[in-house]
C-alpha positions as CSV (number, residue, x, y, z in Angstrom):
1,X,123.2,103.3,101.2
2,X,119.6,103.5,100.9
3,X,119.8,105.7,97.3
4,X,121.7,102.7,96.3
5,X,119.5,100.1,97.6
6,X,116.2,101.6,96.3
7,X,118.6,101.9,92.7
8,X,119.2,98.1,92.7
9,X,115.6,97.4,93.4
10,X,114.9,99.1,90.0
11,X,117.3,96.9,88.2
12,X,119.1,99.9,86.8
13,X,122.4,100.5,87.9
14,X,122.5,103.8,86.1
15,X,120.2,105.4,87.5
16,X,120.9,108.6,88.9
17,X,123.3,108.8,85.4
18,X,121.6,111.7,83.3
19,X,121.5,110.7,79.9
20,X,122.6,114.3,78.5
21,X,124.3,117.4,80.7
22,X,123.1,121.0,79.8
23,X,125.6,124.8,79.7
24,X,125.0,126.9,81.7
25,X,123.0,126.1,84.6
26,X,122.3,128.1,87.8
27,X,123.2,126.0,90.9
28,X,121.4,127.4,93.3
29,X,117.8,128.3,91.4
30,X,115.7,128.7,94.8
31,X,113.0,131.0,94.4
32,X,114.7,134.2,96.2
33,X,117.3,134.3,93.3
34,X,114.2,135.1,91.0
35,X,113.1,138.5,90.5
36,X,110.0,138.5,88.3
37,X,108.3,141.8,87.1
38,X,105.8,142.7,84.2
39,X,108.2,141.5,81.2
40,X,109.0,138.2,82.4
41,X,111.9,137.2,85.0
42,X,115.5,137.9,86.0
43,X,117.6,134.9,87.5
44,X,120.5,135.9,89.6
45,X,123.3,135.4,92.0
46,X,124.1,132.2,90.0
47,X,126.7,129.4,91.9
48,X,128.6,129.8,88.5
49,X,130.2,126.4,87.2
50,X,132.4,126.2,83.9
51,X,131.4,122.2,83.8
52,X,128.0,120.6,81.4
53,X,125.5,120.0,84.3
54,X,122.4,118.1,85.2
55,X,119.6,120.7,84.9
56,X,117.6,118.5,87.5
57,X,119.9,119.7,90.0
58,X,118.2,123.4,89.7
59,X,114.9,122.0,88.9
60,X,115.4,120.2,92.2
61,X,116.4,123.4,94.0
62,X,113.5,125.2,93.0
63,X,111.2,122.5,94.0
64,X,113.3,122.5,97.5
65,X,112.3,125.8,97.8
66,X,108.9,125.6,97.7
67,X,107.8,122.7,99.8
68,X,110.8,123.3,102.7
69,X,113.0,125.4,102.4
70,X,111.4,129.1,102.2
71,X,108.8,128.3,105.0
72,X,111.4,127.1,107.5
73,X,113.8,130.2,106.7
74,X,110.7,132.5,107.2
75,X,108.8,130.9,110.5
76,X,110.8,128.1,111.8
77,X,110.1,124.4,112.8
78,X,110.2,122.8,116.2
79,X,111.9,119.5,116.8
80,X,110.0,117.1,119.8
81,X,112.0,113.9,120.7
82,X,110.3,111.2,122.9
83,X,110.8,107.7,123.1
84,X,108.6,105.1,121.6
85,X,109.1,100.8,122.1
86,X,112.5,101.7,123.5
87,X,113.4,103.5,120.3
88,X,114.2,107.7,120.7
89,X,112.6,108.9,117.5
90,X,112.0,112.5,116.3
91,X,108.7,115.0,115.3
92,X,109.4,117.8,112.8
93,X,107.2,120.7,112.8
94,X,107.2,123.0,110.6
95,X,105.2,126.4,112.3
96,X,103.9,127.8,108.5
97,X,100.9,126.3,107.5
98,X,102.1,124.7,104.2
99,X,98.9,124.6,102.4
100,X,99.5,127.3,99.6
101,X,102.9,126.4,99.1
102,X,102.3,122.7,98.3
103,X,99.4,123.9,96.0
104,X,102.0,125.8,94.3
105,X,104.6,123.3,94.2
106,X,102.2,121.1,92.8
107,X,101.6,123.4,90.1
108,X,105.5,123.9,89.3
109,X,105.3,119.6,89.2
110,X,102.6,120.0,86.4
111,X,104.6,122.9,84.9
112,X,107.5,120.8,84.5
113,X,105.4,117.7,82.7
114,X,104.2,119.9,80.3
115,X,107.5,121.9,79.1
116,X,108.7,121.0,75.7
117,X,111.9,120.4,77.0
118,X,111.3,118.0,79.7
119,X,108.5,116.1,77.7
120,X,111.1,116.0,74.9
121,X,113.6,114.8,77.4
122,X,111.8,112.0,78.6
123,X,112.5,109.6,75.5
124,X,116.5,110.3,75.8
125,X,116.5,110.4,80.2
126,X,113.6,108.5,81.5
127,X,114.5,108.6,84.9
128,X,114.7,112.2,85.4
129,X,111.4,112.3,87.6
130,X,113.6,109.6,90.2
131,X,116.6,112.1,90.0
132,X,114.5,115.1,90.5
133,X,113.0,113.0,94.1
134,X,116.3,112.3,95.0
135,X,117.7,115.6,94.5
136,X,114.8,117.4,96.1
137,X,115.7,115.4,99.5
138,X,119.5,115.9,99.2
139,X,119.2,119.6,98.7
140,X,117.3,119.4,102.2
141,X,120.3,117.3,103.7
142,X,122.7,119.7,101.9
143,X,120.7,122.3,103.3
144,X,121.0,121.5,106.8
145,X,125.0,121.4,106.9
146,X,124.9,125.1,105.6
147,X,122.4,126.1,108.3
148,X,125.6,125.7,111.3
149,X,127.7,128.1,109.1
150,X,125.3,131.0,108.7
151,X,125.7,133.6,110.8
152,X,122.6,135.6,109.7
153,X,120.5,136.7,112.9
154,X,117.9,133.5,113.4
155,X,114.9,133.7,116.3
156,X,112.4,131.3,116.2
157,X,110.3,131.0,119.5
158,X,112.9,130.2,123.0
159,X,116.0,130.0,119.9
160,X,118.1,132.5,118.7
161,X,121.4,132.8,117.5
162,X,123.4,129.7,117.3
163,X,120.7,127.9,119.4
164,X,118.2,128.6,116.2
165,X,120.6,127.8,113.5
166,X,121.4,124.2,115.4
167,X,117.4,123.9,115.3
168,X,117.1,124.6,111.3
169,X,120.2,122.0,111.0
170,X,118.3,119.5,112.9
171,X,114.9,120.0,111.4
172,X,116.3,119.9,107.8
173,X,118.2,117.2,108.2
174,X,115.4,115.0,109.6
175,X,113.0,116.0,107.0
176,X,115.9,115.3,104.6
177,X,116.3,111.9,105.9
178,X,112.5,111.1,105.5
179,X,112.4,112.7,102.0
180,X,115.1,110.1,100.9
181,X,113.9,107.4,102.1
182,X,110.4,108.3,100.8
183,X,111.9,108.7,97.6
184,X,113.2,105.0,98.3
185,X,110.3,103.4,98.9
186,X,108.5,105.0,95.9
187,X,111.3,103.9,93.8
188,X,110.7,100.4,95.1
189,X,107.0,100.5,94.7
190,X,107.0,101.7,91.0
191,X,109.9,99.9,89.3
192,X,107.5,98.0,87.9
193,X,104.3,100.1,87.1
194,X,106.2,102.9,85.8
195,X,107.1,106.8,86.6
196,X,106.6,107.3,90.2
197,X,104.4,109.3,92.0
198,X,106.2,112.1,93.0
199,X,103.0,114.2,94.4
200,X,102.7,112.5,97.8
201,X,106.3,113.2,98.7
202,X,105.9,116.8,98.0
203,X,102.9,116.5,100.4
204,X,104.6,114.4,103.1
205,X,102.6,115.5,105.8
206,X,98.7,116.3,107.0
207,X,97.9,120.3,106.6
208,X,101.7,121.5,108.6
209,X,102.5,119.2,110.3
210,X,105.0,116.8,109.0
211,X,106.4,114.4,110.6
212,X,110.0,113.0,110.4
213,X,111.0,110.2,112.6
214,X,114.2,108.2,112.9
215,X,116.3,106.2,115.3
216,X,118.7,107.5,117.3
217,X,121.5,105.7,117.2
218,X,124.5,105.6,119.5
């Protein structure tokens, strides 16, 4: 509901509707499926699909895994809940410091501006910086569902086992949650001044600790 509302603010229906699809593409491009050595790099383990794709999707992945993903997997995050005008709302933590790893997404962001095929792009799919903010936040919501049906050993502070792996569900799917509707109001903001900013949602937070807060609802 709120993809589609931030969409309609823009005026354009289409969106999230890539102009052109590319063959192959990886489908789960996160950064531990990159081995890279003196020659270049080696992608692997690919989520093979016979179908044209959106390369945002990976782009979006890869992107995932630098500003969330690989520091929760590696240290955690801690979830608070307290109540605040009557409303239960939620803190995310996440226990890495996340200062090198949004200088480096950053870097990937000007990375991506300045490959040929992307700037080429750009005149064909206009919107693919909106797709790549909304994918970034629903591979964190996609994320979260997978955390329940891993049964790799987890421990994180008091939580291990499935108590952990309820925590990393939770965590990335508040984060998630706040990344989309980030990605909303930016939408809503720049529909009229152009590209939007995607920097500050990478950042979304003061040094580590980001904060994701919603409504419990019954």
């Amino acid at each position: 509901m709120a993809v589609a509302q931030g969409v309609a603010c823009l005026g354009q229906p289409d969106l999230l509707q890539p102009r052109f699809l590319c063959f192959p593409v990886h489908g789960d491009l996160n950064l531990g499926n990159i081995l890279v050595n003196t020659d270049g790099f080696t992608v692997i383990d690919p989520r093979g699909t016979l179908d044209y794709w959106d390369p945002i999707y990976d782009l979006g992945k890869s992107l995932f895994s630098l500003t969330v993903f690989d520091d929760v997997m590696e240290s955690g995050l801690e979830v608070t809940r307290r109540i605040r005008s009557g409303v239960p709302e939620f803190d995310v933590r996440l226990l890495e410091d996340r200062t090198v790893d949004v200088a480096l997404a950053m870097e990937f962001l000007t990375m991506l501006e300045d490959l040929p095929f992307l700037s080429r792009r750009h005149r064909y799919d206009p919107f693919w910086r909106e797709r790549l903010l909304l994918v970034h936040a629903v591979h964190c919501l996609a994320e979260a569902a997978c955390r329940i049906s891993d049964d790799s050993p987890r421990a994180f502070g008091p939580h291990a086992g499935i108590s952990a792996r309820r925590l990393l569900a939770k965590g990335l799917h508040l984060i998630g949650i706040r990344l989309l509707n980030a990605c909303v109001n930016q939408l809503e903001c720049t529909r009229k001044v152009g590209p939007p900013d995607i920097r500050p949602i990478i950042s979304w937070s003061d040094q580590h600790e980001p904060r994701s807060r919603t409504a419990e609802k019954a």
